[in-house]
C-alpha positions, -999 to 999 in steps of 0.1 A, spaced: -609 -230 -713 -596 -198 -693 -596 -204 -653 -582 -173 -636 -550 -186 -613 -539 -153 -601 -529 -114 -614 -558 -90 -618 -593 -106 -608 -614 -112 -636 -649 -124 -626 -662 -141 -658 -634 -169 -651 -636 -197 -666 -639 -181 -699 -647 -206 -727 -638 -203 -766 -654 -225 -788 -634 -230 -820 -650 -228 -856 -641 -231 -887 -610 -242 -903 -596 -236 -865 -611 -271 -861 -592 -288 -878 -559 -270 -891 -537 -280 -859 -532 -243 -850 -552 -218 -839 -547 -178 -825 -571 -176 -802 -580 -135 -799 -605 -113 -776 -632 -105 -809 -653 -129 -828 -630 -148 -858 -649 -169 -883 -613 -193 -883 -607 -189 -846 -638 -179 -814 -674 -181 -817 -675 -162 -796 -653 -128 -779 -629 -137 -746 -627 -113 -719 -594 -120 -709 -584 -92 -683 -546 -80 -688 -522 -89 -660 -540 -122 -655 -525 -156 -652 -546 -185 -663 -547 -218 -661 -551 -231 -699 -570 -266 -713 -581 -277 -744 -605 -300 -750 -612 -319 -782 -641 -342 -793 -661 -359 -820 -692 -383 -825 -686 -420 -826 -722 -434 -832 -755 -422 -824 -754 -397 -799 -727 -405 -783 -698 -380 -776 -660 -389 -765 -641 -361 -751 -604 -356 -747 -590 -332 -727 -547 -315 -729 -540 -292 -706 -516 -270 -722 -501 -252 -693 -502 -218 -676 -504 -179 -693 -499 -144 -687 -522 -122 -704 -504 -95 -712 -510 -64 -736 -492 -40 -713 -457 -23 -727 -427 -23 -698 -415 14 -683 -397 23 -660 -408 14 -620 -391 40 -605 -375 71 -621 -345 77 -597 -324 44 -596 -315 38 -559 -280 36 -551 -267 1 -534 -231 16 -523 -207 44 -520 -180 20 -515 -161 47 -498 -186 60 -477 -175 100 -488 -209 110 -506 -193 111 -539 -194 86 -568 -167 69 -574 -153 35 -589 -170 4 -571 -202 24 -559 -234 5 -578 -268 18 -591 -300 -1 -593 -320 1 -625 -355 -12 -619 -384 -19 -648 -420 -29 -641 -415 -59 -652 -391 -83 -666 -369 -75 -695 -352 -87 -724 -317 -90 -707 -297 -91 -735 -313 -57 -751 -304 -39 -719 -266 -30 -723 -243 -5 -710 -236 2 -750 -273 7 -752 -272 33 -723 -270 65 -730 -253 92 -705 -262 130 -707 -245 159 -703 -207 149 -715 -205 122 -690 -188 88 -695 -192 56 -680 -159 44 -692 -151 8 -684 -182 3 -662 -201 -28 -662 -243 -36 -664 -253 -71 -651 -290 -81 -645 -301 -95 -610 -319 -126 -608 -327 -136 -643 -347 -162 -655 -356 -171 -689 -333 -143 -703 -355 -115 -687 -350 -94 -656 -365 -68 -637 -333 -50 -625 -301 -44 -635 -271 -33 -613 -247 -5 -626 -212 -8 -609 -188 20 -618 -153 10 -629 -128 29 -646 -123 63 -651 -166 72 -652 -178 112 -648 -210 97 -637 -229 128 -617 -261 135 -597 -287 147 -618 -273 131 -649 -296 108 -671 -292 73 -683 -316 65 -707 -323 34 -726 -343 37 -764 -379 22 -759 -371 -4 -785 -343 -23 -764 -370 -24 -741 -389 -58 -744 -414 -81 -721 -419 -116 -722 -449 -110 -744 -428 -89 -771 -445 -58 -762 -421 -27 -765 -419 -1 -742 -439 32 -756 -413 55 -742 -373 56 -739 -364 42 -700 -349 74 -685 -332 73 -652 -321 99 -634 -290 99 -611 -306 107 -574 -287 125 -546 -276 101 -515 -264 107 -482 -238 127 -472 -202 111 -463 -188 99 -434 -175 126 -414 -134 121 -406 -110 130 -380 -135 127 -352 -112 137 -317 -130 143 -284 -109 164 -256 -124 161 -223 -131 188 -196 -150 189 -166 -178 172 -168 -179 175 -202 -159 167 -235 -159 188 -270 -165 169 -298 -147 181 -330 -147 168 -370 -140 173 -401 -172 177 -426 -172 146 -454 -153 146 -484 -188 151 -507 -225 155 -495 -243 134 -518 -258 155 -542 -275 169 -513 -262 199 -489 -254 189 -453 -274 203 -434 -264 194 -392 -248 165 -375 -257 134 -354 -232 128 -324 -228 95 -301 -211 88 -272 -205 58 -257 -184 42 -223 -170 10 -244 -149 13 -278 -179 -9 -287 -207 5 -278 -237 9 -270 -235 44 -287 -264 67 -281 -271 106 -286 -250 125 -267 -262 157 -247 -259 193 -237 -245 211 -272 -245 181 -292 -282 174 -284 -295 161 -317 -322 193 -321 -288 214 -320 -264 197 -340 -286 185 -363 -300 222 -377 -264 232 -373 -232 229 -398 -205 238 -372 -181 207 -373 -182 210 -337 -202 204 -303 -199 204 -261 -216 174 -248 -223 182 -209 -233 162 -181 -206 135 -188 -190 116 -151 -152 129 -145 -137 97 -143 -153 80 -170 -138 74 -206 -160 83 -236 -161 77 -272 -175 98 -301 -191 92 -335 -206 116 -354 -230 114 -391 -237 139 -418 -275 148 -424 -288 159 -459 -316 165 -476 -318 124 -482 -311 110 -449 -287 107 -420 -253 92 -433 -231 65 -422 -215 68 -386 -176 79 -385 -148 58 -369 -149 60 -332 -128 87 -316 -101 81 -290 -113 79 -256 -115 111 -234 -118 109 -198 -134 143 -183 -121 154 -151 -124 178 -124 -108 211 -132 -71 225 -122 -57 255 -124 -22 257 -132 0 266 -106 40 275 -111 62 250 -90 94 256 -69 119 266 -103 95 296 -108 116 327 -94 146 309 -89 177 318 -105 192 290 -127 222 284 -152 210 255 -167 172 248 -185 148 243 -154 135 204 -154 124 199 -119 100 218 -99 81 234 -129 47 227 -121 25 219 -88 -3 219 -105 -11 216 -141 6 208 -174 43 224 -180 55 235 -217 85 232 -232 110 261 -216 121 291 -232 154 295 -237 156 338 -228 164 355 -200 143 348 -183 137 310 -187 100 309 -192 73 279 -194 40 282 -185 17 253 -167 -19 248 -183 -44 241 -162 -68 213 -167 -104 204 -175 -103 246 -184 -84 258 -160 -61 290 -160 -27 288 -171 0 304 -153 29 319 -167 66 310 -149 98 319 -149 133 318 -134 160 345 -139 191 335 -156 223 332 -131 245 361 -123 278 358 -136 308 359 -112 326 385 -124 293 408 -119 287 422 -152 255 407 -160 239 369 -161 247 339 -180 229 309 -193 236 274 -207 212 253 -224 219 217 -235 208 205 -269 184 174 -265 202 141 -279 221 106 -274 201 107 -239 228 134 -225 215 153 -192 228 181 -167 244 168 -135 230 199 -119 245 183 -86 280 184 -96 279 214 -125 299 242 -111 281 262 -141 298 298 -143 326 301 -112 349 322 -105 389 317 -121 398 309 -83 381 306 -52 356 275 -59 357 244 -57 362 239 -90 386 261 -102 417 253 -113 448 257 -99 461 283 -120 453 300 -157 470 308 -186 495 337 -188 481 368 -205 448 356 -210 420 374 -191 388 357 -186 361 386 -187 330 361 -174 349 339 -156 349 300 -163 320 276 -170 323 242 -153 296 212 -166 291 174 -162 270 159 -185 260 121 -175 232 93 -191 249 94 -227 250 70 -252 290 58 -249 311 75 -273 285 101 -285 281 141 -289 263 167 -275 263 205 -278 260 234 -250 252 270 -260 265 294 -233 250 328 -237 269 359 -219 251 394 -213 270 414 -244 291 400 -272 323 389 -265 355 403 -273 375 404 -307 401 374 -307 382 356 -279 389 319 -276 376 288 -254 402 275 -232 397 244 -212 419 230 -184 425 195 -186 439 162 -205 441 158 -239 449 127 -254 483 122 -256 492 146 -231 475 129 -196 489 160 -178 460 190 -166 470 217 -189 453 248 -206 445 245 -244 427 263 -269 395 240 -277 387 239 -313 352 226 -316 340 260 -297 321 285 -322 316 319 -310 290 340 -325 284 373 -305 276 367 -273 269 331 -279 294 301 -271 281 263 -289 303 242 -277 304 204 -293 318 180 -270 321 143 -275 325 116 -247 361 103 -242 375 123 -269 393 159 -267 371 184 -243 358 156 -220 386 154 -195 380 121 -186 393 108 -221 371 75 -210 339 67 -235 320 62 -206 288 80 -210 302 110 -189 316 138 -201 334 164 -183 342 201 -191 359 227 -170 364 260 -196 359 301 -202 362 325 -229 391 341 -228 417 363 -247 441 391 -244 430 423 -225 420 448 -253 418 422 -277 454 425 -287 470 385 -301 489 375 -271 527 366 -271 533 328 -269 545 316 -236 569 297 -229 561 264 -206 581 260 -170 605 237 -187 609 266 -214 619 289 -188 640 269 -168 658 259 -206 662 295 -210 675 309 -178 704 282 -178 715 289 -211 718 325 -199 736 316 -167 761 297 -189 764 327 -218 768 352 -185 793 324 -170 816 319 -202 812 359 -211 828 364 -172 857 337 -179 868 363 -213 866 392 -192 897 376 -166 919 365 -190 916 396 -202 926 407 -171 898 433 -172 
């Protein structure tokens, strides 16, 4: 007996087969759907996809009409004449591990059949690939199997695989069995679908007033599928809640658009927001980026030069650039230039200051320290260029013969690392003159005593002066590694550029004028006893 238990309804259940024939007796029978002389009186009806409930019940006469019956239920069964395929043509896919819209090593595909499988007919060396492709070291595993048979299998890429969208996997319709033997009619083709895009990268918001512009940088691949707009979020917390932003990145602009970029408006000045942005294809919207730094919008400024702007300045203005605004780095020109950018878009002005006028009145002059070791300008107690006398600090006399054509430079530099260096580039209105050398007045070591001396770490390239000094050793004139280093000097040389006759020192020309006294002295003595 036949009762239906579930599957496709089939409304003669029970169905009954009465066995005949050497079926009665032979201990085996194949019970079929027609008439067999060895097997049913009489046709089933069994309806395929049907599970029934199974019983067999035996009997025979033990005296005069009497009948004993015994009854085995045998168990449960699938009627099933109906060959496996394919359930869905495009295998879905479970990952892109990397979240870039490209397949890659570790991303998985889903193969699914309409019904469960022999799993150890459905290989990856009885897949086939299309078009060139490999699958290299890639690995095929069923999911959930019981009995040995399975209804999906899972695909994960490994190795070196050229796996593509639009390629085919296919699988020969004879490795293709059901529980009931039945062999697929058809190979099991399955075609590589496209997938969403990537995640969009390098997400940065900059805030303005009111407002912030969202920027990013489209996803490594799109899936199979061409991008075709953007999804952006903002949000007040790191965390979230994100939700869709506004004014140009409304989500009926940004998504019909492919410009990696937006405006969201209407945003509080004040408040700090985050951005997130998705890819849209043809498939679906992608996976969400990594949130962007925060941007705070703000009221807008307009730059505005400070108190160094027009004034005249030896050194690289540091103070005073900017009332209002952002300052750049200064130009080192005459002039000095820097510029302050306004805010929240706001103009920009453009500053200056003019370099300072020399003292000897032939032009202006300009000295610019070269960042390092924490070294600053003392602009307090800098002379800069001063006069060879007449200031403060100039000293108390100056080498003979040697003419100074820009005068002298005076700097202190403070806030070094102890024992460091620093350089200084002086720059002079023309190029200086042939056989033109740095002097500095001062201690050396080994000679404690202020004196003149050529300096030798000076190097003078037309009308420019670098000068490397180093703290507490020759050129700073306090000989003390003390993180202060200070340098009185000029440029100078020989009128006309002629090399300059060495000079004697006081004690040379004291030396020198007594031995003459004494020559004149003992040449007098001759001249008496001569009696001349």
């Amino acid at each position: 007996m036949f009762t239906r238990t579930g599957g496709t309804a089939d409304p003669n259940s029970p169905q009954t087969c009465a066995l005949q024939g050497a079926a009665l007796n032979s201990g085996a029978s194949s019970v079929g759907q027609a008439v067999d002389t060895n097997g049913c009186s009489a046709g089933l009806g069994l309806v395929d996809g049907t599970s029934y409930a199974v019983v067999l019940s035996a009997s025979n006469v033990q005296g005069a009409d009497q009948v004993a019956r015994y009854d085995n239920g045998i168990g449960m069964l699938t009627y099933d004449i109906t060959p496996p395929t394919v359930a869905s043509s495009t295998p879905t896919v479970v990952t892109d591990t990397g979240a870039d819209g490209t397949l890659n090593v570790g991303d998985t595909l889903v193969l699914s059949f309409s019904e469960p499988v022999l799993v150890s007919q459905v290989t990856l060396g009885n897949l086939s690939l299309n078009n060139g492709h490999t699958l290299s070291s890639s690995t095929l595993a069923a999911n959930s199997a019981v009995g040995g048979y399975a209804s999906s299998f899972t695909l994960t890429l490994a190795g070196t695989p050229t796996l593509a969208v639009g390629d085919t996997l296919t699988i020969a319709s004879a490795q293709v069995l059901d529980r009931a033997s039945n062999a697929a009619t058809a190979n099991a083709v399955f075609t590589v679908p496209a997938f969403v895009a990537g995640t969009p990268t390098g997400v940065a918001a900059t805030a303005g007033n009111a407002q912030a512009t969202v920027t990013w940088t489209a996803p490594a691949g799109n899936g199979g599928s061409a991008v075709t707009g953007y999804r952006v979020q903002l949000a007040t917390n790191l965390g979230g809640p994100y939700s869709d932003a506004g004014g140009g990145c409304l989500p009926a602009t940004t998504l019909a658009s492919t410009t990696p970029s937006c405006v969201a408006s209407g945003l509080s000045n004040g408040t700090t927001y985050y951005a997130k942005v998705a890819a849209q294809n043809g498939v679906g919207l992608g996976n969400y980026s990594t949130a962007s730094t925060g941007a705070t919008p703000t009221a807008l400024v307009n730059g505005v030069c400070g108190t160094a702007n027009g004034v005249a300045s030896t050194f690289t203005p540091s103070a005073g650039l900017c009332t209002a605004g952002n300052a750049s780095a200064v130009t080192d020109g005459s002039p000095w230039a820097w510029s302050c950018a306004g805010t929240a878009g706001g103009t920009t002005a453009s500053c200056s200051a003019p370099n300072t006028s020399l003292p000897t009145n032939n032009g202006t002059g300009r000295a610019r320290l070269v960042p390092g070791h924490n070294w600053v300008v003392d602009h307090a107690d800098s002379g800069g260029f001063i006069p060879t006398t007449g200031h403060a600090k100039s000293p108390p006399n100056l080498p003979p013969g040697i003419h100074f054509p820009y005068g002298l430079f005076d700097v202190k530099l403070t806030g070094g690392d102890l024992n460091s260096s620093t350089s200084l580039v002086l720059t002079y209105p023309a190029n200086l003159p042939p056989g033109t050398a740095y002097w500095k007045y001062g201690p050396e070591p080994g000679n404690a005593a202020p004196h003149w001396y050529q300096y030798p770490n000076a190097v003078i390239s037309g009308n420019q002066i670098t000068l490397t000094l180093t703290d507490g050793l020759q050129g700073d004139s306090d000989l003390s590694g003390n993180g202060v280093i200070l340098d009185p000097g000029g440029p100078g040389g020989v009128p006309g550029g002629a090399t300059g006759i060495p000079s004697l020192s006081e004690w040379g020309l004291l030396l020198l004028s007594a031995c003459l006294g004494l020559m004149g002295l003992v040449f007098a003595r001759r001249s008496s006893a001569r009696g001349l």
